[in-house]
C-alpha positions as CSV (number, residue, x, y, z in Angstrom):
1,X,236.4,29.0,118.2
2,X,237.3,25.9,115.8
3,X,240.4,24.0,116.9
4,X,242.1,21.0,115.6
5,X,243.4,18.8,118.1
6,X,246.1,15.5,117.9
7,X,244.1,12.8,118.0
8,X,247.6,10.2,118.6
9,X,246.5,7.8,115.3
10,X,248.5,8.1,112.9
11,X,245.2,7.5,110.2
12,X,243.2,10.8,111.7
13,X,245.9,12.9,113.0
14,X,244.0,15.6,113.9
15,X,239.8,15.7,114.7
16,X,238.2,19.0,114.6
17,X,236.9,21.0,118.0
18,X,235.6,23.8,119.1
19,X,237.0,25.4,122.0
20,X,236.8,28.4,124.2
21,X,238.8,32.2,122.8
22,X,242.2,32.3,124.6
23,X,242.7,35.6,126.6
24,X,245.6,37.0,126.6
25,X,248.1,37.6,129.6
26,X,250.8,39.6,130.1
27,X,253.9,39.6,127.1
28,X,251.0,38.0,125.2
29,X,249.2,38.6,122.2
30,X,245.9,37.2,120.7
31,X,246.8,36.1,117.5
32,X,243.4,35.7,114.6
33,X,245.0,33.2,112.4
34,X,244.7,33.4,108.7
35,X,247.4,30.7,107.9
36,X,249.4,28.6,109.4
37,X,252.4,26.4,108.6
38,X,252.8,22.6,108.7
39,X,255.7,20.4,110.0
40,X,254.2,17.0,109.6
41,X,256.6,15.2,111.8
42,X,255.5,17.7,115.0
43,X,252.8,15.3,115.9
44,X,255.7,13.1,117.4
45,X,258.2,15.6,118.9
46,X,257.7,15.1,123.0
47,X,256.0,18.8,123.3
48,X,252.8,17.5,121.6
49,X,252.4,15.0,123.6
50,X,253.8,15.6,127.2
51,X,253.5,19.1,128.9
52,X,257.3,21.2,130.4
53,X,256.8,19.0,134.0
54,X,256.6,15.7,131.6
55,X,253.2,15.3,132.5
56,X,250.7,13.6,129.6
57,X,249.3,16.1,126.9
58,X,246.0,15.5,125.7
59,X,244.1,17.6,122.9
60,X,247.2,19.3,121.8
61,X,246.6,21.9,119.1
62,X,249.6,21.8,116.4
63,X,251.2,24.4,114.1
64,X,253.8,26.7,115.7
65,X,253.9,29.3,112.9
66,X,251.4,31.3,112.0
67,X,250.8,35.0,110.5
68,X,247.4,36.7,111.2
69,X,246.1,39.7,113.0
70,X,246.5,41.3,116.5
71,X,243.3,40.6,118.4
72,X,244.5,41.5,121.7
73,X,247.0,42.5,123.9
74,X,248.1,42.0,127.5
75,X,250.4,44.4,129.3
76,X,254.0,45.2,128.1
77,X,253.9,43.7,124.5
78,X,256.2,45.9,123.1
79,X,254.3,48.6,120.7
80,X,252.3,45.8,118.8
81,X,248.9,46.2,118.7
82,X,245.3,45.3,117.8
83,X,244.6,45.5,114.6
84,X,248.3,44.8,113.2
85,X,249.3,42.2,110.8
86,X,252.2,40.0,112.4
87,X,253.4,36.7,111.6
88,X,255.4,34.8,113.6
89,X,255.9,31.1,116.2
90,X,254.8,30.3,119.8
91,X,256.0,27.6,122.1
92,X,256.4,24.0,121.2
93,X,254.1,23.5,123.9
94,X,251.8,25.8,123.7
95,X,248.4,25.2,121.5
96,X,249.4,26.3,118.1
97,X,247.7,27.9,115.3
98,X,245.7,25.4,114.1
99,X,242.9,27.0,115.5
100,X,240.7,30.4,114.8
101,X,242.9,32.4,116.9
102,X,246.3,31.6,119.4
103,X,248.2,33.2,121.8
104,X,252.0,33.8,121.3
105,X,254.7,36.1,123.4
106,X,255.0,39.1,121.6
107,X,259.1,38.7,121.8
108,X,258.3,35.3,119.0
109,X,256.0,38.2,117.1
110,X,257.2,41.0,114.1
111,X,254.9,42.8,112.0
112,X,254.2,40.6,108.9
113,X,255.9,42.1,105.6
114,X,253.0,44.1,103.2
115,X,254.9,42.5,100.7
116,X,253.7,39.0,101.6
117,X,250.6,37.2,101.7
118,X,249.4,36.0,105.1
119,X,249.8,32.5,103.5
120,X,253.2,33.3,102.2
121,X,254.0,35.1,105.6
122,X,253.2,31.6,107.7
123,X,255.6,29.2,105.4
124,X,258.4,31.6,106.6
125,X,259.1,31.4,110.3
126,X,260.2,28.2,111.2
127,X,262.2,27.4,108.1
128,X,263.6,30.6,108.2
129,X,265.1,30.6,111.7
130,X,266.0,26.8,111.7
131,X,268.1,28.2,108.8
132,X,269.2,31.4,110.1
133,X,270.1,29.8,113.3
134,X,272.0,26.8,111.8
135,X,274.2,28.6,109.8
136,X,274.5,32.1,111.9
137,X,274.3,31.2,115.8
138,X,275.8,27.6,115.3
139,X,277.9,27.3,112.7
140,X,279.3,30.9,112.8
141,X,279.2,31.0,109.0
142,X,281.7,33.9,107.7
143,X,282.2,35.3,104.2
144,X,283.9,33.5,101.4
145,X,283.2,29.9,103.2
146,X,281.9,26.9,100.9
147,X,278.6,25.4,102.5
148,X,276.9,22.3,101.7
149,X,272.9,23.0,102.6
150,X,271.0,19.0,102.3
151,X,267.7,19.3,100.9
152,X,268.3,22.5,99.2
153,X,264.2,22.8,98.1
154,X,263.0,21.9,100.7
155,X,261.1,24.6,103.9
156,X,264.5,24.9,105.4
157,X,266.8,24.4,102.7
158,X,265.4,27.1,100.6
159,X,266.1,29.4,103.1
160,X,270.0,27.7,104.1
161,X,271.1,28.2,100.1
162,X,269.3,31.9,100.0
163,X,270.9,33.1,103.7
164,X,274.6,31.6,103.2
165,X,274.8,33.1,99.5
166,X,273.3,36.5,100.8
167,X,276.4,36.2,103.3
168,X,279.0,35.8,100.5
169,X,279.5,32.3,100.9
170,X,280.2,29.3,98.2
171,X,276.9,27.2,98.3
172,X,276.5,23.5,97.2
173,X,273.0,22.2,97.6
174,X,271.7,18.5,97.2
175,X,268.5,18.0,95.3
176,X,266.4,16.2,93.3
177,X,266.8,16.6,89.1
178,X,263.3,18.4,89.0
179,X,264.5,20.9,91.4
180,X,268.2,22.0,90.2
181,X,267.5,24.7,88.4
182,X,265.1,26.2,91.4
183,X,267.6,25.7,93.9
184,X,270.3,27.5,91.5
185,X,267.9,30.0,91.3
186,X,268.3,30.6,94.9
187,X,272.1,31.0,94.9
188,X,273.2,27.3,94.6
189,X,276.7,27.7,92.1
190,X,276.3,23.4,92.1
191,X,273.2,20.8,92.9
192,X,274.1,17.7,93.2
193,X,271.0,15.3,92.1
194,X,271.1,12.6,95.4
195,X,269.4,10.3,93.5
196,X,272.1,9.6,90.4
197,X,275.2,10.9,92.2
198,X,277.1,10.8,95.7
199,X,277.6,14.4,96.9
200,X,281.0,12.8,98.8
201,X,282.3,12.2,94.9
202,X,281.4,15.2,93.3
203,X,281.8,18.0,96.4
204,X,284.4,18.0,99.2
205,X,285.8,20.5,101.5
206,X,283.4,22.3,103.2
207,X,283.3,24.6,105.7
208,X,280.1,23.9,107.2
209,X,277.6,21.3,106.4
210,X,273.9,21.7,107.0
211,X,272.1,18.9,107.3
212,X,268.3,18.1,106.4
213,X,268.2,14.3,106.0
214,X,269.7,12.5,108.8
215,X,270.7,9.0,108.4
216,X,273.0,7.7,106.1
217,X,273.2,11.4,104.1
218,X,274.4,12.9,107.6
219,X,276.9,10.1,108.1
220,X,278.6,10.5,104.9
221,X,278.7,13.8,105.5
222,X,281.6,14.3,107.9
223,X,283.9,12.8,104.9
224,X,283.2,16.1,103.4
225,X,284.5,18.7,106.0
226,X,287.4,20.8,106.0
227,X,289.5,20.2,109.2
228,X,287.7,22.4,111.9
229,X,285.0,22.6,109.4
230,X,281.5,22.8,111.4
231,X,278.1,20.1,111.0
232,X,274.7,21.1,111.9
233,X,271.9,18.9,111.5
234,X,268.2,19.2,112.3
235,X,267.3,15.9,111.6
236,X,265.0,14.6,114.7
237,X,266.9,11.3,114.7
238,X,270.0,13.3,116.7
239,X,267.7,14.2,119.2
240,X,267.9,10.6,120.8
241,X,271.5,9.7,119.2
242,X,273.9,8.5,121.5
243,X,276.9,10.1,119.1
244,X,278.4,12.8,120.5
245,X,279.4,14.4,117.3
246,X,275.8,14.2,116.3
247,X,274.5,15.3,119.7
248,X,277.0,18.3,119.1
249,X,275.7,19.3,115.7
250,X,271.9,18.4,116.5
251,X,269.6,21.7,117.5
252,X,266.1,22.2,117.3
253,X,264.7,26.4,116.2
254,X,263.9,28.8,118.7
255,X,261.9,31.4,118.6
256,X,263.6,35.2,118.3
257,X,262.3,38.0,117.6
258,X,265.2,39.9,116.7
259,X,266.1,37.5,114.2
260,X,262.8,37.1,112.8
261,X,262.6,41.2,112.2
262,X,265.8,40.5,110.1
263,X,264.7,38.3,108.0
264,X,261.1,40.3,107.3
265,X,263.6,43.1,106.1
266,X,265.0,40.9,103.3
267,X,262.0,39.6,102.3
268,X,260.5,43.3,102.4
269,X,263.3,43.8,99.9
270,X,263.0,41.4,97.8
271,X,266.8,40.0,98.8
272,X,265.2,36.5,100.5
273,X,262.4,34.7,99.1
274,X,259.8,32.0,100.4
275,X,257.9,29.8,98.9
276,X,254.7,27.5,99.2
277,X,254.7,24.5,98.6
278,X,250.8,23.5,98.7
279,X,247.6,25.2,100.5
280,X,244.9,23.4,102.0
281,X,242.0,24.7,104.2
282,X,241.4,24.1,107.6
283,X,238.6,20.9,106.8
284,X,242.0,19.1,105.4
285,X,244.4,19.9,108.3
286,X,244.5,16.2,109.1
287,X,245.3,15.3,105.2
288,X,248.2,17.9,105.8
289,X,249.7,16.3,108.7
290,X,249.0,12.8,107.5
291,X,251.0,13.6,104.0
292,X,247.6,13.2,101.8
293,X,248.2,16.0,100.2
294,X,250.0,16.4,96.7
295,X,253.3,18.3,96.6
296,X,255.9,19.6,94.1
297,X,258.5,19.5,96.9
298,X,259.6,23.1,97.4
299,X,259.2,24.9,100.4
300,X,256.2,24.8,102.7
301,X,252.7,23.5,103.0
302,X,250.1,25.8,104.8
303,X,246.8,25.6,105.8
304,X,244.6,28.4,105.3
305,X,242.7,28.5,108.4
306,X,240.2,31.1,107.1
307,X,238.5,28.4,104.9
């Protein structure tokens, strides 16, 4: 099958492979790929490049969400089967989905909404569950709560504004003038353009503040919290910070299927939508990864792995 593999430079990301059909074993399925979702700054995170013993990685195969079609099964995978359209992640270090076919657990798998594309299907999972867990498992988001989502067009921020409205909270997004009337579209009731305004001046007193940026954006941020009011951030620079209220607030998405069946049935019903960014095909997966390829800056860039 054709593969892409990380190459390490930061010029050619990725070089293109061939390599041998996964087989499935048990809890697994075999995934044919049709589309695939890209988080550029993967090719760093310490999975791609160091196996779960710390050992060195070589001729790791990105992209950790994908939607596509069962191909094959192995025992106990939970009623999915071949021939089904699923969409869904596999482990960080696992080979991803940039590739003609992948293996994934079946508990990271759900049956891919009819209502979706399979490229509109593989710019959900990721961005969806960072948001879903950020607001839901970490920050314990209740009704009637103000929220303040950073980067409220982008993969995950679409998703933080769309889930913490649907909740029945107060949403403040920041984003770029091009983008404020998208992201009050999705629920925002005020965008705050970052580039001609500080949110800290126009915004304060928030319940919860999710974080996109890092940096100085997250810094100024805790200004902006209630008393007991709740910071998540999914900025990579907390992975390595050495401040505990960062460390504290810092989490990186894991897969769930339970979740991820949730969030299908909004989209089903037309309560959540997603939204991609750019498509490329699988000859330009490198260009993807190495930011070559022109963006309007909402949502999620996906590689169509069929062409």
């Amino acid at each position: 099958m054709k593969v892409m593999y990380v190459t390490g430079d930061q010029s050619v990301p990725l070089r293109e492979g061939t390599s041998p059909r996964p087989n499935p074993g048990p809890g697994e399925l075999l995934i044919r790929v049709y589309a695939a979702g890209v988080t550029p700054t993967e090719l760093q995170w310490y999975p791609t490049s160091h196996d779960k013993a710390g050992g060195v990685r070589v001729n790791a195969v990105p992209g950790h969400e994908f939607s596509g079609v069962v191909e094959g099964v192995g025992e106990n995978v939970g009623g999915l089967t071949v021939g089904q359209e699923v969409f869904g992640m596999n482990d960080w270090f696992a080979d991803g989905a940039i590739a003609g076919y992948c293996l994934a657990p079946h508990s990271s798998v759900v049956p891919k909404p009819a209502s979706l594309t399979h490229i509109e299907a593989a710019s959900v999972p990721i961005g969806s569950l960072t948001a879903w867990q950020g607001l839901f498992t970490r920050a314990n988001l209740q009704p009637g709560e103000r929220v303040l989502v950073h980067g409220g067009s982008g993969a995950v921020g679409l998703f933080a504004v769309q889930l913490a409205r649907l909740e029945g909270a107060e949403v403040v997004a920041t984003a770029s003038a091009r983008h404020r009337e998208f992201v009050r579209s999705l629920g925002a009731s005020q965008v705050v353009d970052y580039h001609t305004q500080r949110f800290e001046d126009v915004a304060r007193d928030f319940d919860v503040v999710f974080d996109t940026v890092g940096g100085e954006t997250l810094q100024r941020s805790w200004s902006v919290l209630k008393p007991g009011g709740r910071m998540v951030t999914i900025a990579a620079a907390g992975e390595a910070t050495t401040d505990e209220r960062v460390k504290q607030a810092f989490f990186i998405v894991e897969p769930d299927q339970h979740q991820l069946a949730e969030i299908a049935a909004r989209l089903s019903d037309g309560r959540l939508r997603t939204f991609v960014d750019a498509v490329v095909p699988f000859s330009r997966a490198a260009d993807a990864f190495a930011g070559r390829v022109e963006r309007s800056g909402r949502g999620k860039l996906v590689i169509d792995t069929l062409n």
